[in-house]
Structures are given as C-alpha cells and as structure tokens.
N, C-alpha and C positions, 0 to 999 in steps of 0.2 A: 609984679612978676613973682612967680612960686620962686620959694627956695630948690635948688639944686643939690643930689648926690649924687654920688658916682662908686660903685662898688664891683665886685667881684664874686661871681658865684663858683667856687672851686672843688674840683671835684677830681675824684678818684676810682679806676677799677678795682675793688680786691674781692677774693674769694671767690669770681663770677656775679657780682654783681656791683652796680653804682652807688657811690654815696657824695654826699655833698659835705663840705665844711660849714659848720656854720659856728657863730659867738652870741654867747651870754650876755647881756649889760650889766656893768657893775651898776654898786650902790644900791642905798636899801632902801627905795622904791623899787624894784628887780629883785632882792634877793629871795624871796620865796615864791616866786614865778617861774615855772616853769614852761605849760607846754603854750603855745602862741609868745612865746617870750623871744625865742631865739631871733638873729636875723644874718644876713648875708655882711659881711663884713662891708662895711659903707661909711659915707660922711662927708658933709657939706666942702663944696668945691671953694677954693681961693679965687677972688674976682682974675678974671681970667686966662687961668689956669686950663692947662689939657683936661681933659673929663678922664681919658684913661691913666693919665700919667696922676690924678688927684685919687683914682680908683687904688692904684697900686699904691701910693704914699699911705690912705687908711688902713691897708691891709698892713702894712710895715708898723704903723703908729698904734694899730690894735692888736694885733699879735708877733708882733717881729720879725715878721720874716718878710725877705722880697721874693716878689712872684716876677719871674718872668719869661720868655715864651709864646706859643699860639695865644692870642684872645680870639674870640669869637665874639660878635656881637649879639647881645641878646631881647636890646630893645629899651623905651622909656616905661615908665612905671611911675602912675601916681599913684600918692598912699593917702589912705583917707583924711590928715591931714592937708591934703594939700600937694607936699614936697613932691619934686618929681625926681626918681632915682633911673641913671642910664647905667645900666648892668654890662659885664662880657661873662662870657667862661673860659675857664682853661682848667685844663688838667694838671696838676700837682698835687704835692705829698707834704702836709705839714703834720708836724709833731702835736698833736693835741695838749697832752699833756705839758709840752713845755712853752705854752704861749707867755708874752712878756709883752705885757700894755699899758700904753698910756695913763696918765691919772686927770682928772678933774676933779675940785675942790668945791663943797659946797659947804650951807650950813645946817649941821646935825648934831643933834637935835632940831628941828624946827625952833626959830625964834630963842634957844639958846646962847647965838652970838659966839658959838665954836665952830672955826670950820676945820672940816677935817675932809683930808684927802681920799678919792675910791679909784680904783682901775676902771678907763673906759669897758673895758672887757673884763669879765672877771671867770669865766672860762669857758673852752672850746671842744667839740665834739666834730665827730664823723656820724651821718648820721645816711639809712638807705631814703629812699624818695617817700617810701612810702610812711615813715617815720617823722620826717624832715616837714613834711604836710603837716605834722597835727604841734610838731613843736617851733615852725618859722613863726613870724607875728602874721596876723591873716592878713593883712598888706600886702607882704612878699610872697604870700602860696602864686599869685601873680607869675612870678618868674618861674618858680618850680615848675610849673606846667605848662609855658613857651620852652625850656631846657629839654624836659618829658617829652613835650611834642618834638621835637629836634631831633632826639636823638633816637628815636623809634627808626625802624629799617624802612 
C-alpha cells in the first residue's frame, strides 16, 4: 500500500486577488532550490489517524499555527513517488514571516558521523496562483488547478 499524506492548501483574499500559503523544506539538500521547491504544508499520516485531523497537526508541527474553520475537500493526489496526499482548503491568515517548525536530525556532512539538526520548514511565503504554479514541486501543480478550477464563477 502507498504511503499516505494529508495536508492543507490555505489561502487568502488580499488586495483583489488570491494567494495561497505554501513552505520551503529545510535542510541542505533544499537550500538552494527554489522555484518547483515549494509545497503545500503536508506529511505522512499516524496509523490510523483522521486524514484531516493529521492535515492540521502538520500544519501546526510545520509552522505553528492551528488552522481551524471551513475545510473544503479537495481531492487525492499521487505524486510521482508514489505517495498519495488528501488535500482540503480553507481560508486563513498566517504570518509568513513568523513561521516556527519542527526539526529533524540527519547526518551532515555526508559520512562525517555529525549529526546536526534542520527545521522541517525553513520558510514560508504567500504566494498568487499564478506564481505558486512555477514555485509548488510539479507533483502538487495537481491541486493548484482542481483549487483554480473550483473557485472560478
């Protein structure tokens, strides 16, 4: 059976137009990646655990905040891996600048025998759709454009 995530595609109206939240990955295989880098805040489900209730714990364990509110369903998503991620949206306002996440430990240098700590996330952006498309990972453009389609009149 594929591995299972469960995330969150959050978004905001400002200035007359829509933008979406998305995170960075830490650690220095990420750090000089930018644009297909980004991705919707996400992350493998606890053995049987809610899908939404595991969506909201990642969002909290990668950027600190709890979301809570309307969700919308947005649908399952395999990514070329494999994994299959179940999405919602909802509308909220998180602080970009002042995201607070997680860490995991690996080792770095390669085959040095030091490990050293990196934030799951190491930082966060609003970003419009049309932006959002060229910097999510090409996996998740997937949801962008079930969201796009959605929210057209």
């Amino acid at each position: 059976m594929s591995k299972r995530s469960a995330g969150l595609l959050i978004f905001r109206q400002t200035a007359g137009y829509l933008e979406v939240f998305l995170v960075h990955p830490g650690g220095p295989f990420w750090a000089q990646k930018d644009e297909g880098a980004w991705s919707i805040p996400k992350g493998l489900m606890d053995q049987g655990e809610d899908a939404l209730e595991a969506a909201k714990r990642e969002v909290f364990e990668e950027v600190g905040s709890k979301i809570e509110g309307n969700f919308n369903w947005l649908g399952e998503y395999r990514q070329p891996g494999g994994k299959v991620v179940l999405v919602w949206s909802i509308e909220a306002d998180i602080a970009a600048d002042a995201i607070v996440s997680n860490t995991f430990q690996i080792e770095w240098p390669p085959r040095s025998g030091k490990m050293r700590a990196f934030p799951e996330v190491d930082r966060a952006g609003w970003f419009r759709l049309d932006e959002a498309e060229h910097k999510i990972l090409k996996g998740q453009q997937q949801v962008l454009l079930a969201f796009a389609a959605r929210r057209q009149p």
